[in-house]
C-alpha positions in Angstrom: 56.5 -44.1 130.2 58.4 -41.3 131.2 62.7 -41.3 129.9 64.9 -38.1 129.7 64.9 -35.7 126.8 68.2 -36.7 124.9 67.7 -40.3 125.5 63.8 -40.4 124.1 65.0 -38.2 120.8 68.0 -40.3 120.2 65.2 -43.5 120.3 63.6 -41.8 118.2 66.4 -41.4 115.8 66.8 -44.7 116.1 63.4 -45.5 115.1 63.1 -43.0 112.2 66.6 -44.9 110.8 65.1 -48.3 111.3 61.7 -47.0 109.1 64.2 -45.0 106.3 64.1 -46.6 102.5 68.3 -47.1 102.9 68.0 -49.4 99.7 70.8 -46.7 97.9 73.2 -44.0 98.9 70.8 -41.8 97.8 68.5 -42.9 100.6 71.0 -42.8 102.9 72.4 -39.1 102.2 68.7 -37.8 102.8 68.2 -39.6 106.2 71.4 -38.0 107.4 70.3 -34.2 105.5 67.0 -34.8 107.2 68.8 -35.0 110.8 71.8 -33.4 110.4 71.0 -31.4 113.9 72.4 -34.4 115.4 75.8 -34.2 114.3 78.0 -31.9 115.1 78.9 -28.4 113.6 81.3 -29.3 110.5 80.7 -32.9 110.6 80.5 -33.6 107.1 78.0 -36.0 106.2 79.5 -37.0 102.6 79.3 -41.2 102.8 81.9 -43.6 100.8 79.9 -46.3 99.5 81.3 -48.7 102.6 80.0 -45.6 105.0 76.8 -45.8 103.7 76.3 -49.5 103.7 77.3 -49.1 107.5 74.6 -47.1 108.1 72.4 -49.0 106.0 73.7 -52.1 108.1 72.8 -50.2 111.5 69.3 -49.6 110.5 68.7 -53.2 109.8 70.3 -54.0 113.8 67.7 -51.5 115.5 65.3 -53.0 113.3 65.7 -57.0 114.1 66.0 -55.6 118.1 62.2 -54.7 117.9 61.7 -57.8 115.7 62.9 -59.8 118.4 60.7 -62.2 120.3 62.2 -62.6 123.6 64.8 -61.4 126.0 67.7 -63.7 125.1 67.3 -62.6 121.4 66.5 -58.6 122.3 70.0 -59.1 124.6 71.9 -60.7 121.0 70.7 -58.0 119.0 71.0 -55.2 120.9 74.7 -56.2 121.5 75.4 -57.1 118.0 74.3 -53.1 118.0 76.3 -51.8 121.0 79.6 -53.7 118.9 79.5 -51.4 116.6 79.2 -47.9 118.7 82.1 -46.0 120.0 80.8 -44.0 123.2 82.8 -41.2 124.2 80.1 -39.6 126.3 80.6 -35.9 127.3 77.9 -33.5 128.9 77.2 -30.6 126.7 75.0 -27.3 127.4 74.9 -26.5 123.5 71.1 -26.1 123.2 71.0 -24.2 126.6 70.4 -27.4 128.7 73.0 -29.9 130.4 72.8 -33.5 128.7 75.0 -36.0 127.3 76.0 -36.6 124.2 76.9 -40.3 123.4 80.1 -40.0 120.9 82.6 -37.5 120.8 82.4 -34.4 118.8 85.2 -34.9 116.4 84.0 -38.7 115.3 82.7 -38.5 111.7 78.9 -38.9 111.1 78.8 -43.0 110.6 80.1 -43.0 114.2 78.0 -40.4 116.0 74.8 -41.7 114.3 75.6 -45.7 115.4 77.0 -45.0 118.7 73.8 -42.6 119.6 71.1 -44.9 118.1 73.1 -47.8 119.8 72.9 -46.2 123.1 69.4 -44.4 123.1 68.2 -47.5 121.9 70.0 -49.7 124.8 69.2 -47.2 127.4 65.3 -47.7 126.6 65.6 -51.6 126.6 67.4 -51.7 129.6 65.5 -48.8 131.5 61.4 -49.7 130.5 61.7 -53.2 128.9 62.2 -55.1 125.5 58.7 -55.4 125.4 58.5 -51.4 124.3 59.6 -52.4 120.9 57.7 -53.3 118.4 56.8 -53.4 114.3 53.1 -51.9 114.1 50.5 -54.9 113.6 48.4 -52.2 110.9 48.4 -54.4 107.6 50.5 -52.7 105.0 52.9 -51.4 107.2 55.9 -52.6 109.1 57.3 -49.6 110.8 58.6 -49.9 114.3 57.7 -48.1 117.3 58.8 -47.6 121.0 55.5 -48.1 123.4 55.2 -45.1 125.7 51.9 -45.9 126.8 51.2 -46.4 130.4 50.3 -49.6 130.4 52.3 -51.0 127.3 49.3 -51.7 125.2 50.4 -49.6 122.0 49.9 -52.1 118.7 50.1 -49.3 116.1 53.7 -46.9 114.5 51.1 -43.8 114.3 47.3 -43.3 114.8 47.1 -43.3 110.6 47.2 -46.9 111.1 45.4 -47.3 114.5 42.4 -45.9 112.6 43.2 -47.3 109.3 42.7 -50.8 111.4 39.6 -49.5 113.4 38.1 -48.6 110.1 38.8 -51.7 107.8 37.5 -53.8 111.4 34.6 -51.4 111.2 33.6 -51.9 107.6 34.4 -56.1 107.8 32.1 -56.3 110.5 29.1 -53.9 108.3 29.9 -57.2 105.7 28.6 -60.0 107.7 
């Protein structure tokens, strides 16, 4: 599966903020430290407590999209998402190559991250399929993942748990 540059790195922002351990503020403050090249020079990313239960809040809406079990409920969710974003698109040159940016550069740090998870996110649903989603099926974990496989066949967040699985299959099968 092939999508542009800025769209497939603001999915995967999306998806590193739907797998983040945003239980506290604490958690929150070192997701946004840990991808603070997404915001804008000066942005500050300082949260009130309401800011970072927003953020917390967005996390949990790209999570339930890739939870979802069918169109109708991928459409709900991902809207429910879309609500909350503010896009202000503008094309930008900043790392030396033309793209869009989803939310305008003077918009604090809540708003930039929502609206450019909401729209990476929608752009990928839209463009390759609700079916791209999905929570890896390794037990133990419950990451999510966007497909990029060929033929959509991915089942795992990471090949850790592809060949955790293959092993623990492996070694139940040496027990019978």
């Amino acid at each position: 599966m092939n999508y542009d540059t800025y769209g497939s790195t603001a999915v995967e922002l999306a998806i590193d903020l739907a797998n983040a351990a945003l239980d506290d503020p604490a958690g929150v403050a070192d997701f946004l430290a840990g991808h603070d090249e997404w915001f804008t020079d000066g942005t500050t990313l300082e949260l009130s407590p309401a800011e970072a239960t927003a953020v917390a809040r967005t996390s949990t809406l790209v999570r339930e999209v890739a939870l979802a079990d069918s169109e109708p409920v991928v459409k709900e969710r991902l809207n429910a998402l879309l609500d909350l974003a503010a896009p202000h698109p503008y094309a930008t040159d900043h790392d030396g190559e033309l793209h869009l940016h989803y939310a305008r550069p003077d918009a604090g740090v809540v708003e930039q991250l929502t609206t450019t998870v909401a729209m990476g996110l929608s752009q990928v649903v839209v463009q390759h399929g609700w079916r791209r989603l999905g929570v890896c099926s390794a037990e133990g974990c419950d990451d999510v993942y966007v497909d990029t496989s060929r033929n959509a066949s991915r089942r795992y967040c990471s090949n850790t748990c592809a060949s955790r699985s293959t092993v623990a299959a492996y070694r139940a099968r040496q027990r019978t």
